[in-house]
C-alpha positions in Angstrom: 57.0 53.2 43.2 55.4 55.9 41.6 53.4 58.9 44.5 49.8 58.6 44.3 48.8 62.1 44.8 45.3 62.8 46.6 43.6 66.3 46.3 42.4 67.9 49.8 40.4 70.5 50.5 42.9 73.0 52.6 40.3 75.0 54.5 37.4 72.4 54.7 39.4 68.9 55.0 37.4 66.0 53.6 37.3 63.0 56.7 37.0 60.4 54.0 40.2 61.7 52.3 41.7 62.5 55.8 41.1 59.2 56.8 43.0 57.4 54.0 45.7 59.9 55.3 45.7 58.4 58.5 45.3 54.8 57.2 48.5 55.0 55.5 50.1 56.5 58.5 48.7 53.4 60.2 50.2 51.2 57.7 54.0 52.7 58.5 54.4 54.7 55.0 55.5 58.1 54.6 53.5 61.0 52.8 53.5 64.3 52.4 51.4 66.8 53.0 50.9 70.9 53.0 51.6 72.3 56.2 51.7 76.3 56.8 55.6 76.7 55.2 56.2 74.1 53.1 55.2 70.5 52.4 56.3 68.0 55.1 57.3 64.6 55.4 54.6 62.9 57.9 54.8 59.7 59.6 53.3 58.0 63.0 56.6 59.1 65.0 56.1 56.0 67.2 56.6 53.7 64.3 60.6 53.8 64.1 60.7 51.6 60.8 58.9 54.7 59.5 61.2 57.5 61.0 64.1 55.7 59.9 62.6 55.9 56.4 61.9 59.7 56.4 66.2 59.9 57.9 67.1 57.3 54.7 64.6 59.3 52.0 66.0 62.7 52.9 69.8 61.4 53.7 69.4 63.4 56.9 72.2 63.0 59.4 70.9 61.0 62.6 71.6 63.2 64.8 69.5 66.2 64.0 65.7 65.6 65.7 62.8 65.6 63.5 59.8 68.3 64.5 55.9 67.2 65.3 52.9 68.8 64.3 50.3 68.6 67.1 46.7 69.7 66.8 46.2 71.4 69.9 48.3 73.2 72.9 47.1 70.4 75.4 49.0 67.8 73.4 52.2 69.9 74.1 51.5 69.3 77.7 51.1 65.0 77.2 54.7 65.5 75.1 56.7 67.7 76.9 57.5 68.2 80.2 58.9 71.1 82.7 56.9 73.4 80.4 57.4 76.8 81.7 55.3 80.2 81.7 57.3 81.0 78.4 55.9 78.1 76.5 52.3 79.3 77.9 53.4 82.9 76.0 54.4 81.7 73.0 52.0 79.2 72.3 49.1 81.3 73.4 50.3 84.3 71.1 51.7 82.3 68.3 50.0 79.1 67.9 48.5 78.3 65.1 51.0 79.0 63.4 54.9 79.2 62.0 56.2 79.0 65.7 58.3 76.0 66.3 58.9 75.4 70.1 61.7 73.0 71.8 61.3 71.7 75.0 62.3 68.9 77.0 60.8 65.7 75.7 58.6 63.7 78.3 58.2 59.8 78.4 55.8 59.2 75.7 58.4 59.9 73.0 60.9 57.1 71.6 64.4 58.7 72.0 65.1 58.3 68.0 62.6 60.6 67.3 64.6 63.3 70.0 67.9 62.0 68.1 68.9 60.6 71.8 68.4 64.6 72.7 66.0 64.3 75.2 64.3 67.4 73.2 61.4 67.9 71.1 60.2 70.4 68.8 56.7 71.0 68.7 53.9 73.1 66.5 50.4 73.6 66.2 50.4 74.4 62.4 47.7 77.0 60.5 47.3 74.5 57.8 43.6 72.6 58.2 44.6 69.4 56.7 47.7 68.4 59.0 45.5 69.3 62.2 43.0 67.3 60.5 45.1 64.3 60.1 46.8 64.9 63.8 43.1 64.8 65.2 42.1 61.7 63.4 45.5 59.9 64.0 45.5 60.6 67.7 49.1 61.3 67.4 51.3 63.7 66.3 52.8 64.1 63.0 56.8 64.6 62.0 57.0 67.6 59.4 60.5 67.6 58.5 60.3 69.2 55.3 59.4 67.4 52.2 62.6 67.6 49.7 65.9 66.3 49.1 68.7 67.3 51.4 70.4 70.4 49.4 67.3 70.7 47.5 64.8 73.4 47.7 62.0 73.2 49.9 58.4 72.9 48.2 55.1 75.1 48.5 53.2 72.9 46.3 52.0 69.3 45.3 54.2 69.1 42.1 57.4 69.9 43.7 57.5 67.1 45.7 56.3 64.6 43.3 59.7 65.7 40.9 62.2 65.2 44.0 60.6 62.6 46.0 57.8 60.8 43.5 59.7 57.2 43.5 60.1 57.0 46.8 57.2 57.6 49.1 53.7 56.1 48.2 50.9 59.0 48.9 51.5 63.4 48.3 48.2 65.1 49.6 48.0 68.2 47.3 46.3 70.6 49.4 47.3 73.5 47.2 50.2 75.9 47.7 51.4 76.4 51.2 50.3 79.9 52.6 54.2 81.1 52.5 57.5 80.2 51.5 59.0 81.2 54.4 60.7 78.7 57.1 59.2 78.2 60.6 60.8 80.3 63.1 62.4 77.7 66.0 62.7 78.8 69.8 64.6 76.8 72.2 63.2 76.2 75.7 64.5 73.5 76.5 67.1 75.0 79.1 64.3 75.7 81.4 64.0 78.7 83.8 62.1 80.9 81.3 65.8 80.9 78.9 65.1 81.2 75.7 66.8 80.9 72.2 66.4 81.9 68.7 68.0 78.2 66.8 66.7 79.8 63.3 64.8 83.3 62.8 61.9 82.6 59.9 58.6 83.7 59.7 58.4 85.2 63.3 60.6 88.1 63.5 63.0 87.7 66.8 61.3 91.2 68.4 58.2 89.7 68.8 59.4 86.4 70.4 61.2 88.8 72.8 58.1 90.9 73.4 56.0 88.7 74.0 58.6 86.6 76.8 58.7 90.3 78.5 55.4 90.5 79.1 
């Protein structure tokens, strides 16, 4: 198998090209696309013959959860549930962008996609063409990143065609990612407004904090 690799627009999306995104989604495979870090790896999160692919292609250990992209804050709300007043912050004041929230998963979910956590981590993402294909799809999108495990992560099309070209079928090259910086990750999943920092990235920790002491 050799990556075909499909150009997008990143700031003005093309829906023919978007839909042939989402068709391959559809079809179960596993393609990578530009988010607002780095390139992720994107499947239909429902379809577990997919996720087990993205755990197999990146020898990822099974227990670690993969992250969605969403579209919009009100699919947070179909996703999650016991969202508190801290979620409301965050999202309001951080999304779109490199913000990635963890909450409680709700019923929708299949547990292998929480890794049998009962969490999910959640993001509405800056970059136009994953919203794009999240909107058409109807669902969201796992963005685990696109590289081998113990590899660097990549900001552009190339990058992932030299680590993971033989194994997945479509890279969208929208370009190079708008930084090279790793989402930041809160936890909120212990409810009651408590919060933790899991990893500190684009979003410095003082303005997670001021914002939940508003």
């Amino acid at each position: 198998m050799t990556a075909e690799i499909l150009r997008i627009h990143p700031d003005e999306p093309e829906p023919a090209l978007v839909k042939t995104v989402v068709d391959s989604l559809n079809m179960g495979q596993v393609v990578a696309l530009p988010t607002d870090t780095f390139y992720g790896l994107a499947v239909d999160p429902v379809n577990l013959r997919a996720v087990d692919r993205i755990y197999e292609i990146k020898t990822r250990a099974r227990h670690k959860p993969l992250s969605l992209l969403i579209s919009e804050v009100a699919q947070a709300y179909e996703l999650a549930r016991e969202i508190d007043t801290a979620f409301d912050r965050l999202a309001e004041k951080f999304w779109p962008g490199p913000l990635t929230i963890i909450v409680k998963a709700g019923g929708k979910l299949p547990l292998r996609v929480t890794a049998n956590t009962g969490n999910v981590a959640l993001r509405v993402p800056e970059a136009a063409i994953s919203r794009a294909v999240v909107a058409k799809l109807g669902l969201p999108i796992t963005a685990t990143s696109a590289n081998l495990s113990g590899y660097p992560e990549c900001t552009y099309a190339n990058c992932v065609r030299d680590q993971l070209g033989d194994q997945i079928p479509l890279i969208v090259d929208g370009g190079p990612t708008a930084r090279a910086i790793p989402t930041t990750i809160v936890d909120l999943s212990g409810g009651g407004n408590s919060w933790m920092i899991v990893r500190e990235g684009a979003i410095a920790t003082h303005e997670i904090a001021l914002t939940l002491q508003r």
